[in-house]
Biopython code that builds the backbone (N, CA, C, O; Angstrom):
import numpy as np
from Bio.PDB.StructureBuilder import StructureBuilder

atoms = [
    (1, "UNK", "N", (69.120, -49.672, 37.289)),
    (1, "UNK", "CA", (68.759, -49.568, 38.689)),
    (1, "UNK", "C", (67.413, -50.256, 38.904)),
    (1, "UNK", "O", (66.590, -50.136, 37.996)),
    (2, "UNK", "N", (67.047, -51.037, 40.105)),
    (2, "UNK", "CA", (66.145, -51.755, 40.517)),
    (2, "UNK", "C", (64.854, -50.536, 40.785)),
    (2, "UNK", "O", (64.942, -49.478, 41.409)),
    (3, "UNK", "N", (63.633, -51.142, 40.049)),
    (3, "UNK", "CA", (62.809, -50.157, 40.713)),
    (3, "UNK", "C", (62.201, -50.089, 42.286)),
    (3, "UNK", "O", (62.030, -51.087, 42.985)),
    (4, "UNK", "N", (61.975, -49.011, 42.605)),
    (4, "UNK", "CA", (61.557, -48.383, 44.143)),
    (4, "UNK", "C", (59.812, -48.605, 43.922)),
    (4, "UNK", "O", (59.099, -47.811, 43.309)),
    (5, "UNK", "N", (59.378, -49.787, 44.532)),
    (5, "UNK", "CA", (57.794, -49.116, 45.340)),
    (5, "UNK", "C", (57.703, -49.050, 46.286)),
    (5, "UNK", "O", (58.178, -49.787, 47.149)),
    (6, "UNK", "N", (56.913, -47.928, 46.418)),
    (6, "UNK", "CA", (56.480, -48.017, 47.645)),
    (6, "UNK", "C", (54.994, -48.147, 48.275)),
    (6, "UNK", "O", (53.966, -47.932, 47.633)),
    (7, "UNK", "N", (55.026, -48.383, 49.111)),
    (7, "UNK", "CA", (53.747, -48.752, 49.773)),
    (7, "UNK", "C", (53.037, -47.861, 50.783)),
    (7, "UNK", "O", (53.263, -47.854, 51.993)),
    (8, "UNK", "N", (52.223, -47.173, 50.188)),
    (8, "UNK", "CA", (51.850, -45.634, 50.667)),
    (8, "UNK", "C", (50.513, -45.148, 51.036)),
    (8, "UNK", "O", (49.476, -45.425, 50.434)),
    (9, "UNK", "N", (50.623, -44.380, 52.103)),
    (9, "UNK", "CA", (49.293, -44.231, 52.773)),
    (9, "UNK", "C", (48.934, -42.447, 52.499)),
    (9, "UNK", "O", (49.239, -41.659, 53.394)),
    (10, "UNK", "N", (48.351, -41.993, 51.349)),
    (10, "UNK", "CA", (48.320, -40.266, 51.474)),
    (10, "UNK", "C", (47.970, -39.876, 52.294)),
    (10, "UNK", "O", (47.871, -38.650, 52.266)),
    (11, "UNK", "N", (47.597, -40.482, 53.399)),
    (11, "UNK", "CA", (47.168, -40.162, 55.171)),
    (11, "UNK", "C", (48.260, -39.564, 55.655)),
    (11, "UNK", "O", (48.293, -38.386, 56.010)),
    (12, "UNK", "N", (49.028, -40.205, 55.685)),
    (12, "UNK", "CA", (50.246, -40.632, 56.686)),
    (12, "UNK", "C", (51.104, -39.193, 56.134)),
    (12, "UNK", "O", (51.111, -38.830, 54.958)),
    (13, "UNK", "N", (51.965, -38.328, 57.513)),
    (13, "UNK", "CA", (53.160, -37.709, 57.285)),
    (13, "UNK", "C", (54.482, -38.121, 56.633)),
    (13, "UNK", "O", (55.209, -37.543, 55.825)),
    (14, "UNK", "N", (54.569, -39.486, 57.338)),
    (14, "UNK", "CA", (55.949, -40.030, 57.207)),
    (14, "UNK", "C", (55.747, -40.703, 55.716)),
    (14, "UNK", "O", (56.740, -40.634, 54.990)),
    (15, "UNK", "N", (54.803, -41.223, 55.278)),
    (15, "UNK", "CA", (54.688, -41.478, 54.064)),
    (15, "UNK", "C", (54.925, -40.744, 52.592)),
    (15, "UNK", "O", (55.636, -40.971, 51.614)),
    (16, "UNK", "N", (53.997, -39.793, 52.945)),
    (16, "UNK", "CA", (53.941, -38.293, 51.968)),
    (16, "UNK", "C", (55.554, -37.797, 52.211)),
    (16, "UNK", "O", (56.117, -37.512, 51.154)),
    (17, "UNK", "N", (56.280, -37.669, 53.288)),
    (17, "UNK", "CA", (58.014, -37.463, 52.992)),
    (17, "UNK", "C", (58.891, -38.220, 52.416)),
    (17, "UNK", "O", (59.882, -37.878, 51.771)),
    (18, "UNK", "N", (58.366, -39.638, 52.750)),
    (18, "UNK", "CA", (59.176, -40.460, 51.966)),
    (18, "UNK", "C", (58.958, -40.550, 50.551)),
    (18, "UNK", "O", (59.776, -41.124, 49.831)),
    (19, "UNK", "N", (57.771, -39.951, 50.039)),
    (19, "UNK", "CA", (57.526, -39.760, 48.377)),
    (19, "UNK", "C", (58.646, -38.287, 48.116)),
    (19, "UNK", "O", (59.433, -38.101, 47.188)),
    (20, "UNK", "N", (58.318, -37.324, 49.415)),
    (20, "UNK", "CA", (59.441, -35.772, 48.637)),
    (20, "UNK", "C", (60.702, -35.920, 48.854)),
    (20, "UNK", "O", (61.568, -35.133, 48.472)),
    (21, "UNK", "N", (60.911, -37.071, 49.565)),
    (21, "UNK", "CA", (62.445, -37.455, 49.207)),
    (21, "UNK", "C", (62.895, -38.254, 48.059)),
    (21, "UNK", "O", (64.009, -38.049, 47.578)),
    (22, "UNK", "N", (62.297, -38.933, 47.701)),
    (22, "UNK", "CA", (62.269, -39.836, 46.563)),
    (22, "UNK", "C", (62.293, -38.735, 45.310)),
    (22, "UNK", "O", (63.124, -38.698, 44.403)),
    (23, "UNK", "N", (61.325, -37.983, 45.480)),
    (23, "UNK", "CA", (61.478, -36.901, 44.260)),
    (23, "UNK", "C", (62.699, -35.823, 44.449)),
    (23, "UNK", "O", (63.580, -35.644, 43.608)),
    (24, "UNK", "N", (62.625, -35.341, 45.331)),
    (24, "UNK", "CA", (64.226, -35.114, 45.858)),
    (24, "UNK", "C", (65.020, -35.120, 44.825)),
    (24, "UNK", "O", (65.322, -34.375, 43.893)),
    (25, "UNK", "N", (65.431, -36.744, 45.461)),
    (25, "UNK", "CA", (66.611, -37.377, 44.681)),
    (25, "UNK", "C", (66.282, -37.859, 43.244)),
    (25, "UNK", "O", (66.983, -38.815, 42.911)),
    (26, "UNK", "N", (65.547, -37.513, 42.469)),
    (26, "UNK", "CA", (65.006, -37.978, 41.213)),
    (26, "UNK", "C", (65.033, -39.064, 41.160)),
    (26, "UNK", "O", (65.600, -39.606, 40.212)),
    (27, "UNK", "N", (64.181, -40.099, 42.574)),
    (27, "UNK", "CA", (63.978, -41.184, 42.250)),
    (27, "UNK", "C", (63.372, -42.282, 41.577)),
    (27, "UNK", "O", (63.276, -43.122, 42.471)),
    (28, "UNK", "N", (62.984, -42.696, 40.710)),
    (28, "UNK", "CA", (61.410, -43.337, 40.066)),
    (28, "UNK", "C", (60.922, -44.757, 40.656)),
    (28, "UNK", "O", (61.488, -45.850, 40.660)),
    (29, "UNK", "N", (60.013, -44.461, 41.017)),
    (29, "UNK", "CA", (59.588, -45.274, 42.041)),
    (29, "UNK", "C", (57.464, -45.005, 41.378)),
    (29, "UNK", "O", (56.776, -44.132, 40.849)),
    (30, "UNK", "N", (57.282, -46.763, 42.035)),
    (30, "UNK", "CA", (56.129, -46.870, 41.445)),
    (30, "UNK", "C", (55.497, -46.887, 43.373)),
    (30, "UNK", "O", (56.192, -47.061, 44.375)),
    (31, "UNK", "N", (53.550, -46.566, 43.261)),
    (31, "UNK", "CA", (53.285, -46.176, 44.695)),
    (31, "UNK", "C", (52.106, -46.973, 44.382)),
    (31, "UNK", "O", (51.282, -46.636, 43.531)),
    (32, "UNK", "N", (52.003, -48.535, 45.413)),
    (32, "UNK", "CA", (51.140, -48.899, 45.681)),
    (32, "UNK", "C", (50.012, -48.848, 47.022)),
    (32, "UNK", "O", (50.063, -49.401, 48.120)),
    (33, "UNK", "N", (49.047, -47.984, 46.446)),
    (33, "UNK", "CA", (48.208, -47.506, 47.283)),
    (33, "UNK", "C", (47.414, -48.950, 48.307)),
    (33, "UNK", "O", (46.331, -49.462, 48.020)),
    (34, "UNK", "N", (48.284, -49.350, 49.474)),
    (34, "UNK", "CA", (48.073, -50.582, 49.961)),
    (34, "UNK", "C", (46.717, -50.481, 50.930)),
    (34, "UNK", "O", (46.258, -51.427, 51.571)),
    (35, "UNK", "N", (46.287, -49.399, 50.902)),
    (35, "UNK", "CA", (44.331, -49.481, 51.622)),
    (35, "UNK", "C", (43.657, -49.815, 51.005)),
    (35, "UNK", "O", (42.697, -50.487, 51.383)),
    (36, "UNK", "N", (43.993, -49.308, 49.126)),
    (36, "UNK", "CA", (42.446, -49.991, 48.622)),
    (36, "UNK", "C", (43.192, -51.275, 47.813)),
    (36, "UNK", "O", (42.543, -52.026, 47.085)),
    (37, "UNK", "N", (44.121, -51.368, 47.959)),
    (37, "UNK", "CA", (44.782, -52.322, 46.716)),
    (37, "UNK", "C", (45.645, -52.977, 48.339)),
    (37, "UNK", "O", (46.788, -52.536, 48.456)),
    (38, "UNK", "N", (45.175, -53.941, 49.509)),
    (38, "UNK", "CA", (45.981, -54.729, 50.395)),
    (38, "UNK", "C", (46.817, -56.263, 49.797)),
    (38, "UNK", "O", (46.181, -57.070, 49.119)),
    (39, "UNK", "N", (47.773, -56.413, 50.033)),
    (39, "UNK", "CA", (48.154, -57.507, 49.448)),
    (39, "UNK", "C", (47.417, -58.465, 50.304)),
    (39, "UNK", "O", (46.988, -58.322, 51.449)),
    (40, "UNK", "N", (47.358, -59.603, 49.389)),
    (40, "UNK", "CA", (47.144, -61.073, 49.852)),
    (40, "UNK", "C", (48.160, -61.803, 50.843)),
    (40, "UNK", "O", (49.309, -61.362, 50.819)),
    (41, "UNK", "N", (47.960, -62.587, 51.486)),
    (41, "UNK", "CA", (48.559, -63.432, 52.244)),
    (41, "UNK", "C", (49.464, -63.843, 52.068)),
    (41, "UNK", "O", (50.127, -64.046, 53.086)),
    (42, "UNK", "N", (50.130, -64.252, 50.674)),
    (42, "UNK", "CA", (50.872, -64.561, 49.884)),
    (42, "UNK", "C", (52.204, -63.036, 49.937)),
    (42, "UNK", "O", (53.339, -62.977, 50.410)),
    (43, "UNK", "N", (51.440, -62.132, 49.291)),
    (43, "UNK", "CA", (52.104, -60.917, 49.158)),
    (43, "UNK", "C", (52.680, -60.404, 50.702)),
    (43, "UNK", "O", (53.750, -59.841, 50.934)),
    (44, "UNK", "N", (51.750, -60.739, 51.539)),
    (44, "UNK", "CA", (52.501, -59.975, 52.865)),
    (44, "UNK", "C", (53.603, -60.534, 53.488)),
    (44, "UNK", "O", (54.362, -59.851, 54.174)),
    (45, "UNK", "N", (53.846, -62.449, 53.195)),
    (45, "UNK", "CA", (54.475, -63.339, 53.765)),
    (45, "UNK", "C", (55.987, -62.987, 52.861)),
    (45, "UNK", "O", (57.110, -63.342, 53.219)),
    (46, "UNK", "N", (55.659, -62.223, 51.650)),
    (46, "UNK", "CA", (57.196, -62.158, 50.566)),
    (46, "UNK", "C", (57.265, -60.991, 51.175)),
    (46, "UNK", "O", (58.270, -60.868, 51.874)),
    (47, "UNK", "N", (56.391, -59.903, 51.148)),
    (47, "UNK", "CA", (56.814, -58.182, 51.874)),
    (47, "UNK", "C", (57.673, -58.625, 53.479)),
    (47, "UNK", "O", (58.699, -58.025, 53.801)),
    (48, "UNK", "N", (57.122, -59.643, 54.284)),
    (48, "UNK", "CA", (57.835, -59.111, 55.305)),
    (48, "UNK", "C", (59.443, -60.295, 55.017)),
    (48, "UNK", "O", (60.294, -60.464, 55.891)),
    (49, "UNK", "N", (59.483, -60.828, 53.877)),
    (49, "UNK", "CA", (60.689, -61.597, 53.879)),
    (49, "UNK", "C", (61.578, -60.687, 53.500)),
    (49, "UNK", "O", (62.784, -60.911, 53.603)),
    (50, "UNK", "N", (61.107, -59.574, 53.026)),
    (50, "UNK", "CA", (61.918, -58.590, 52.344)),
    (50, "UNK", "C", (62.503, -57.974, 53.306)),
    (50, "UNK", "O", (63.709, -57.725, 53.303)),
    (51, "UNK", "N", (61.632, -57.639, 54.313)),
    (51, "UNK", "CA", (61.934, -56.706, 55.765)),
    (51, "UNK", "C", (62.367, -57.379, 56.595)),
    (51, "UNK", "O", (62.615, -56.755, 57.627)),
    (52, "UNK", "N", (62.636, -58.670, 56.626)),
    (52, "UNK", "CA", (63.430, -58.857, 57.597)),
    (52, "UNK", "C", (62.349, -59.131, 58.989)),
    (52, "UNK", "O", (62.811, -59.474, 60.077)),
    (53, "UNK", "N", (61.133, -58.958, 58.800)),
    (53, "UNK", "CA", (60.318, -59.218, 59.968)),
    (53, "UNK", "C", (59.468, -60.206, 59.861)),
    (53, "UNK", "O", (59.051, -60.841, 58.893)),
    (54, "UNK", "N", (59.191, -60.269, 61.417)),
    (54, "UNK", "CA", (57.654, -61.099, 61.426)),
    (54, "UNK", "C", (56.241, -60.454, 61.686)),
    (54, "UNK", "O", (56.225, -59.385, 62.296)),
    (55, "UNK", "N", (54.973, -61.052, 61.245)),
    (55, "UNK", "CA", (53.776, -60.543, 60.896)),
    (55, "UNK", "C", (53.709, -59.307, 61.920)),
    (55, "UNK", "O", (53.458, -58.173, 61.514)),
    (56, "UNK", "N", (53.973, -59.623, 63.403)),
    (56, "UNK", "CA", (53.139, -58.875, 64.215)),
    (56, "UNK", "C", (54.903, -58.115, 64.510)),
    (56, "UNK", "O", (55.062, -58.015, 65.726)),
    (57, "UNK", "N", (55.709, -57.785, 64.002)),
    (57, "UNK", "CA", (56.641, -56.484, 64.091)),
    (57, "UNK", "C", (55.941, -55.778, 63.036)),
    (57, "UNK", "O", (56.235, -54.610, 63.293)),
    (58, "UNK", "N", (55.151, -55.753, 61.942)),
    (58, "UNK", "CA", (54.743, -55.018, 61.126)),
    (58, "UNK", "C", (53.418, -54.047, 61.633)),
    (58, "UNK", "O", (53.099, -52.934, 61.216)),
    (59, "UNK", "N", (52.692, -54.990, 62.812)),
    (59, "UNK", "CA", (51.603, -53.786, 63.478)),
    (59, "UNK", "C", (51.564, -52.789, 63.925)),
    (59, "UNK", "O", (52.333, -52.633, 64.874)),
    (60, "UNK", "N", (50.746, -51.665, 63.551)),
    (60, "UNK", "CA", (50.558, -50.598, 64.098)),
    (60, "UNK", "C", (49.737, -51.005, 65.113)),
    (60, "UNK", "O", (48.673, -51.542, 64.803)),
    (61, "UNK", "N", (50.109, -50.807, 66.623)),
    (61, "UNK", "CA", (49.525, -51.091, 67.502)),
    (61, "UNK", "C", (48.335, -50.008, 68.026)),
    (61, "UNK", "O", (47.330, -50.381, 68.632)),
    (62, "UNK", "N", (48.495, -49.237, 67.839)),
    (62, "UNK", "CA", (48.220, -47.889, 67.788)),
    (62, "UNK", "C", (46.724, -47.603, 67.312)),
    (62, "UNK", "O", (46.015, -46.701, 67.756)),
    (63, "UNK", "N", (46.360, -48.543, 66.316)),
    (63, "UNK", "CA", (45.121, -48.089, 66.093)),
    (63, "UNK", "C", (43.876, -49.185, 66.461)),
    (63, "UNK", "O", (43.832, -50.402, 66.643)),
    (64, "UNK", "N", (42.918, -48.107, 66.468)),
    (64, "UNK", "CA", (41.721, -48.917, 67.138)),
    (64, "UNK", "C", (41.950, -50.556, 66.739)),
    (64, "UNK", "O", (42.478, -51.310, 67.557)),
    (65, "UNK", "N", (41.520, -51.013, 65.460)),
    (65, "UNK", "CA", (41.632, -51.895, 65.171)),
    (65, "UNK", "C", (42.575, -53.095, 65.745)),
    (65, "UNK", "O", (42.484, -54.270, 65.391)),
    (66, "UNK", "N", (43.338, -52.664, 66.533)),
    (66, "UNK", "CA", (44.200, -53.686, 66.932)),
    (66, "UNK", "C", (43.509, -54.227, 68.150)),
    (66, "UNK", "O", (43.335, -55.435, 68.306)),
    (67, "UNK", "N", (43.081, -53.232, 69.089)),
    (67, "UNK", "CA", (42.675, -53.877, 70.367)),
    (67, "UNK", "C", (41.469, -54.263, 69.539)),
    (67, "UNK", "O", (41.329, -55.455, 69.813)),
    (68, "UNK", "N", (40.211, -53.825, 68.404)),
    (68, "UNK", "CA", (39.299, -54.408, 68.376)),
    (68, "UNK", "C", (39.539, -55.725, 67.907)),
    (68, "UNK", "O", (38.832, -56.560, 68.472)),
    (69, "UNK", "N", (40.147, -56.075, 67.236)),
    (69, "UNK", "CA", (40.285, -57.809, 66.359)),
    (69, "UNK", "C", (41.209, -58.541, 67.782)),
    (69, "UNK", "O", (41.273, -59.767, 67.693)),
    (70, "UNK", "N", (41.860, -57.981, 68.954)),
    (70, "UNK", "CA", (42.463, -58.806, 69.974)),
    (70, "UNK", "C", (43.266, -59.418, 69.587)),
    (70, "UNK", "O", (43.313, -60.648, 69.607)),
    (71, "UNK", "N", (44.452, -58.304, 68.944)),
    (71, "UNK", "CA", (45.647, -58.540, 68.073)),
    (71, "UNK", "C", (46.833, -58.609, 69.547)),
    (71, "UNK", "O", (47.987, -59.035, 69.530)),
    (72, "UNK", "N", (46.242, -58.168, 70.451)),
    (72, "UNK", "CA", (47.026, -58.473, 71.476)),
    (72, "UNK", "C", (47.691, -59.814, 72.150)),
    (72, "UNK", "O", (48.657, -60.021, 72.883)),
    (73, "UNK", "N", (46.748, -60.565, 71.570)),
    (73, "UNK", "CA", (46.284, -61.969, 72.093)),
    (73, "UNK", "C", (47.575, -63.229, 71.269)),
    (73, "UNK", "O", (47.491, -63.819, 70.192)),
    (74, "UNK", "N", (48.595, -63.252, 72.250)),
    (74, "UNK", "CA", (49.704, -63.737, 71.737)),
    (74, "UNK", "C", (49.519, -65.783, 71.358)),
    (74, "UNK", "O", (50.365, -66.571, 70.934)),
    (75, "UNK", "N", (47.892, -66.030, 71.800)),
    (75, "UNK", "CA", (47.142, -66.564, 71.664)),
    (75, "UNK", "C", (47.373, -67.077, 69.673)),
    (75, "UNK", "O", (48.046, -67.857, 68.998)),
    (76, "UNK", "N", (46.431, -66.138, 69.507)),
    (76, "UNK", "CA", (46.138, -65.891, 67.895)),
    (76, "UNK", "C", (47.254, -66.466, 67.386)),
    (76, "UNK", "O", (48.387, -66.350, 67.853)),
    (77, "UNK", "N", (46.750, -67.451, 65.868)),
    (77, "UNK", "CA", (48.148, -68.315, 65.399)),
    (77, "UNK", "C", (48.413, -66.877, 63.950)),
    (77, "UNK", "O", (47.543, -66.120, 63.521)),
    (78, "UNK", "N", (49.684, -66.938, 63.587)),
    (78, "UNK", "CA", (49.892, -66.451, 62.820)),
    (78, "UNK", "C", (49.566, -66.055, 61.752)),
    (78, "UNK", "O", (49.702, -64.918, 61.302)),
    (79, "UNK", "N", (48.804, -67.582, 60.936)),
    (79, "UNK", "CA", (47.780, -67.312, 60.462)),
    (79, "UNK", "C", (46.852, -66.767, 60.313)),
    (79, "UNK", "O", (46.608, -66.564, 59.124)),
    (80, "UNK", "N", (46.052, -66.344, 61.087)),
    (80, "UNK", "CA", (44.892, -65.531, 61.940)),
    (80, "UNK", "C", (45.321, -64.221, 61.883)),
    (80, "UNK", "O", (44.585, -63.434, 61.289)),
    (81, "UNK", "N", (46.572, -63.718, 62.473)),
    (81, "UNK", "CA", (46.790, -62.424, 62.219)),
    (81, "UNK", "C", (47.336, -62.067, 60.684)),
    (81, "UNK", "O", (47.116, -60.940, 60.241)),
    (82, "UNK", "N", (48.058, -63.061, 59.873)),
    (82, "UNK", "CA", (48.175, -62.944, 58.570)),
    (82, "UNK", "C", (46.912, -62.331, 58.051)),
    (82, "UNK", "O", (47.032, -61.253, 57.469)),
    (83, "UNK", "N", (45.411, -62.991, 58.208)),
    (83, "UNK", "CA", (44.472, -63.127, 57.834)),
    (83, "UNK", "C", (43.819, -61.477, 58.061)),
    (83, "UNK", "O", (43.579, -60.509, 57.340)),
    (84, "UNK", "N", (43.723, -61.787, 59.325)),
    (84, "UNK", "CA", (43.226, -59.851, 59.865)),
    (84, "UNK", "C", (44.006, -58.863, 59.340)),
    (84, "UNK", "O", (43.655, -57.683, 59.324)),
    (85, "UNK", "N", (45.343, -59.384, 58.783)),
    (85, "UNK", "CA", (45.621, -57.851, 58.296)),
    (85, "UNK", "C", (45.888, -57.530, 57.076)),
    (85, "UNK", "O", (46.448, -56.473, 56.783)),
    (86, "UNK", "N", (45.558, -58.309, 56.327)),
    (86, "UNK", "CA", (44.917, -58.260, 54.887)),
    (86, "UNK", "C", (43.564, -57.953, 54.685)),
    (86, "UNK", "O", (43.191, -57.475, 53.613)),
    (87, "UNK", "N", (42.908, -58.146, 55.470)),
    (87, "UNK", "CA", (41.405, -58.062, 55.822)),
    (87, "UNK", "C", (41.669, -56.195, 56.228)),
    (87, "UNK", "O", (41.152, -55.353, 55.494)),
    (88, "UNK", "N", (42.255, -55.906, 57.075)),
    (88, "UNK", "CA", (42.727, -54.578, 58.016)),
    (88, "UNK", "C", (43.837, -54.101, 57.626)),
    (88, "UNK", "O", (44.657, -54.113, 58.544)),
    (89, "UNK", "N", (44.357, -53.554, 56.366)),
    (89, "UNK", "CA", (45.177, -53.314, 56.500)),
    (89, "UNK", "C", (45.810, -51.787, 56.554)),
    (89, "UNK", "O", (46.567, -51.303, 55.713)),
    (90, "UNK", "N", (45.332, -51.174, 57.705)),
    (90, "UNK", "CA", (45.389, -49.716, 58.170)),
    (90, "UNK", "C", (46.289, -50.554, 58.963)),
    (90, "UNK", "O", (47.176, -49.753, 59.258)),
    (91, "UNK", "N", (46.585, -51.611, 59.457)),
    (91, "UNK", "CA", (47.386, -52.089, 60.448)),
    (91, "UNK", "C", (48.527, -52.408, 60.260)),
    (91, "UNK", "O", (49.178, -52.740, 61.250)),
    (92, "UNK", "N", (49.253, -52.422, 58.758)),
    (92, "UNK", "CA", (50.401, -52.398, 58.350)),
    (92, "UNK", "C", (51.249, -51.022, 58.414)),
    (92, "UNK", "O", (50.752, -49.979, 57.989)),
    (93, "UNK", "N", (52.377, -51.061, 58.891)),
    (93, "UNK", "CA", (53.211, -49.778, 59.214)),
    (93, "UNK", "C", (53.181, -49.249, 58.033)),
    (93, "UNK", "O", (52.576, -49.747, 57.083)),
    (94, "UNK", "N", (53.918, -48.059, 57.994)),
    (94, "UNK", "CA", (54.347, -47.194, 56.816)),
    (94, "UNK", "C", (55.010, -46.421, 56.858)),
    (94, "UNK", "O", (55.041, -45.823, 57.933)),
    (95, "UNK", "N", (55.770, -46.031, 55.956)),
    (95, "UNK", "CA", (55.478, -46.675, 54.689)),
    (95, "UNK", "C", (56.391, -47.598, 54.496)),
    (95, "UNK", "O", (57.380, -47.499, 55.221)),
    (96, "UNK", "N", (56.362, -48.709, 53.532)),
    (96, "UNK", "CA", (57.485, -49.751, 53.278)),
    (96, "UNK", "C", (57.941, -49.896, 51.756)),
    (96, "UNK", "O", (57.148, -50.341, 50.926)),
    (97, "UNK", "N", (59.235, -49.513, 51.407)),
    (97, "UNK", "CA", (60.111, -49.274, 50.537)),
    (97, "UNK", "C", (60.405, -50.461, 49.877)),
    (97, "UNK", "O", (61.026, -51.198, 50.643)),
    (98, "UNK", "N", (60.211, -51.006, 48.691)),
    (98, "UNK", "CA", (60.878, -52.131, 48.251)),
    (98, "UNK", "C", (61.843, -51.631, 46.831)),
    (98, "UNK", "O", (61.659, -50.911, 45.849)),
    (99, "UNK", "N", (62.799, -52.361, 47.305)),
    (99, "UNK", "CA", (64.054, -52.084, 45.855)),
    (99, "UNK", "C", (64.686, -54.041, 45.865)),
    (99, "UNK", "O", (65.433, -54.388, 46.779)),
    (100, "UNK", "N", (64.461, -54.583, 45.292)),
    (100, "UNK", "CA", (64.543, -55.577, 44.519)),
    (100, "UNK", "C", (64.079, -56.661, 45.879)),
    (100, "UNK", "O", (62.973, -56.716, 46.417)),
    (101, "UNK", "N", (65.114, -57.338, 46.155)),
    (101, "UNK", "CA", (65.034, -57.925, 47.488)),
    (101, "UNK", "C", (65.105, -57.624, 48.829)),
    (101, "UNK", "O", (65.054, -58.359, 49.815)),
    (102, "UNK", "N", (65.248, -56.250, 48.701)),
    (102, "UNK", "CA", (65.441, -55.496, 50.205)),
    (102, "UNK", "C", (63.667, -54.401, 50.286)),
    (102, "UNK", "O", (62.909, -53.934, 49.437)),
    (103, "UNK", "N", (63.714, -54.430, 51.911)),
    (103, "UNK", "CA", (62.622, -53.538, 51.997)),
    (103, "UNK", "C", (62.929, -53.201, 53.092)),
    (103, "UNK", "O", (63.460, -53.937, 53.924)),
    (104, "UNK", "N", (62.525, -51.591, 53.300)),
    (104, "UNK", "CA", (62.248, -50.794, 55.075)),
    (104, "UNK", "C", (61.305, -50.319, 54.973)),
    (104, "UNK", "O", (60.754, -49.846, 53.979)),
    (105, "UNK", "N", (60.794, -50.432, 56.682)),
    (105, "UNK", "CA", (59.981, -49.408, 56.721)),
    (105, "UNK", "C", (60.580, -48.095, 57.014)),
    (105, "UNK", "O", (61.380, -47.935, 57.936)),
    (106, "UNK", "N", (60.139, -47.035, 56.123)),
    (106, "UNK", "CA", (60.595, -45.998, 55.986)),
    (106, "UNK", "C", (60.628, -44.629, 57.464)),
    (106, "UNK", "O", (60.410, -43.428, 57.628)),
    (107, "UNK", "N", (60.949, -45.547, 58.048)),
    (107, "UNK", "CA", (60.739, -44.529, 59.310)),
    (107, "UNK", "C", (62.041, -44.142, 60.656)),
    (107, "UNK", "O", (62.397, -44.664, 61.713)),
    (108, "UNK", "N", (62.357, -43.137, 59.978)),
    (108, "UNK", "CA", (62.349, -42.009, 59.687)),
    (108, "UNK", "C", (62.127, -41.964, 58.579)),
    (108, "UNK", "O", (62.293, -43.079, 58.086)),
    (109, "UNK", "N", (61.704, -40.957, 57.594)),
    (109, "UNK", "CA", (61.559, -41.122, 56.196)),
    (109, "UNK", "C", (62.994, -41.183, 55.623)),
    (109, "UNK", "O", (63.263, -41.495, 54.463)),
    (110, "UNK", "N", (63.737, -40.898, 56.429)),
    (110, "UNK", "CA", (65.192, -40.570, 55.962)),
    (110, "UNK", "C", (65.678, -41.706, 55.346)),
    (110, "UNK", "O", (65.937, -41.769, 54.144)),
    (111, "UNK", "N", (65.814, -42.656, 56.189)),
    (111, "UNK", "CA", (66.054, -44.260, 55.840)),
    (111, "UNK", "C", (65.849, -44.378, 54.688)),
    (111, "UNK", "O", (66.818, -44.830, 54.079)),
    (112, "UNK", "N", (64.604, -44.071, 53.834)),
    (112, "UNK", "CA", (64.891, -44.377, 52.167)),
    (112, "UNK", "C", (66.394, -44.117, 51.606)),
    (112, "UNK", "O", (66.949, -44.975, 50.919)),
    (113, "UNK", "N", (66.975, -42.977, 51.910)),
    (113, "UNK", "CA", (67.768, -42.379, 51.208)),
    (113, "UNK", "C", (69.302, -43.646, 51.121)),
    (113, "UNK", "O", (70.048, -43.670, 50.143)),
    (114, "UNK", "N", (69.488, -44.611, 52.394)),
    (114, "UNK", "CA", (70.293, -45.113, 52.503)),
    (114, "UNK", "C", (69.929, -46.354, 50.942)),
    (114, "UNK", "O", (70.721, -46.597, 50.032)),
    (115, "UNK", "N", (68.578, -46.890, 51.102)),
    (115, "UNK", "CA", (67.976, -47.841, 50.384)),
    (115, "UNK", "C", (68.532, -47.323, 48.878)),
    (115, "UNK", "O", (69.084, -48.136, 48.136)),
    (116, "UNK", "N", (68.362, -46.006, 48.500)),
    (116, "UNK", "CA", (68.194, -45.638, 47.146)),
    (116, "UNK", "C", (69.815, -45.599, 46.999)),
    (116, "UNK", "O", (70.233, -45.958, 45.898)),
    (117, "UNK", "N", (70.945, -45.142, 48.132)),
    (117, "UNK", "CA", (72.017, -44.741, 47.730)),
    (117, "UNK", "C", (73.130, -46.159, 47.459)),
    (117, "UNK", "O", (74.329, -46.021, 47.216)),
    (118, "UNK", "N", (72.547, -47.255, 47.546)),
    (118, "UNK", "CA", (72.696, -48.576, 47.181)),
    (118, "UNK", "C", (73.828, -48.432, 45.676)),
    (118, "UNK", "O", (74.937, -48.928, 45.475)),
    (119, "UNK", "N", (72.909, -47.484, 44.769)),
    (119, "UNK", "CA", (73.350, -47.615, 43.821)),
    (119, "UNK", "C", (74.419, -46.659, 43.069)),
    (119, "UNK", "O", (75.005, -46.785, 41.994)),
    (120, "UNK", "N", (74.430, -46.016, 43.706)),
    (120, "UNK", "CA", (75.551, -44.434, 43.793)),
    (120, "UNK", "C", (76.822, -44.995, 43.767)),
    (120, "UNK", "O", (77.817, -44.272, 43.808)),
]
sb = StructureBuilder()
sb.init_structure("model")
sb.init_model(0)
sb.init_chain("A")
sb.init_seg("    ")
for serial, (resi, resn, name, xyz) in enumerate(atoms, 1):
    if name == "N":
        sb.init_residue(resn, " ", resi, " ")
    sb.init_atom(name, np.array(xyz, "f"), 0.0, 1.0, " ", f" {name:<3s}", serial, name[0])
structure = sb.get_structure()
């Protein structure tokens, strides 16, 4: 079986469930703590190929930081927001599940369970 990381905020509700489901299901899964350890530019451009998204479907709009950097600003080249949110990355959703080439964001936390039952 492909291993499970995940990308985890011990802040976060929905995060911390998507780890007691994972244990749950006796899943083994490795947890990259993505606040102090943010991927590179590189890393976020393969994370969101995984998800199926683009940079700014991955924002939490929600927090200060967004209106402060003027993440609003449909302006800003992609780049730029690539840049700010590696720089910021409280601004990446959560949590996000990777199992080989596939990734979700785990929200509902439930959604893992479909990811893991892949292999059942």
């Amino acid at each position: 079986m492909e291993r499970i990381v995940v990308y985890h905020n011990p802040d976060c509700s929905k995060s911390l469930a998507t780890l007691a489901l994972l244990e749950e299901n006796e899943t083994e899964y490795d947890v990259v703590h993505y606040l102090e350890t943010p991927p590179d530019i590189d890393g976020l451009k393969e994370l969101l190929g995984k998800l199926g998204l683009g940079i700014r479907d991955l924002l939490r709009r929600n927090e200060p930081e967004y209106d402060d950097l003027g993440l609003d600003d449909e302006a800003l080249s992609e780049e730029i927001v690539y840049d700010l949110v590696c720089h910021h990355p409280i601004l990446i959703q959560r949590p996000i599940v990777v199992k080989g080439d596939t990734a979700i964001v785990a929200r509902p936390p439930e959604a893992v369970l479909a990811l893991i039952g892949d292999d059942e």
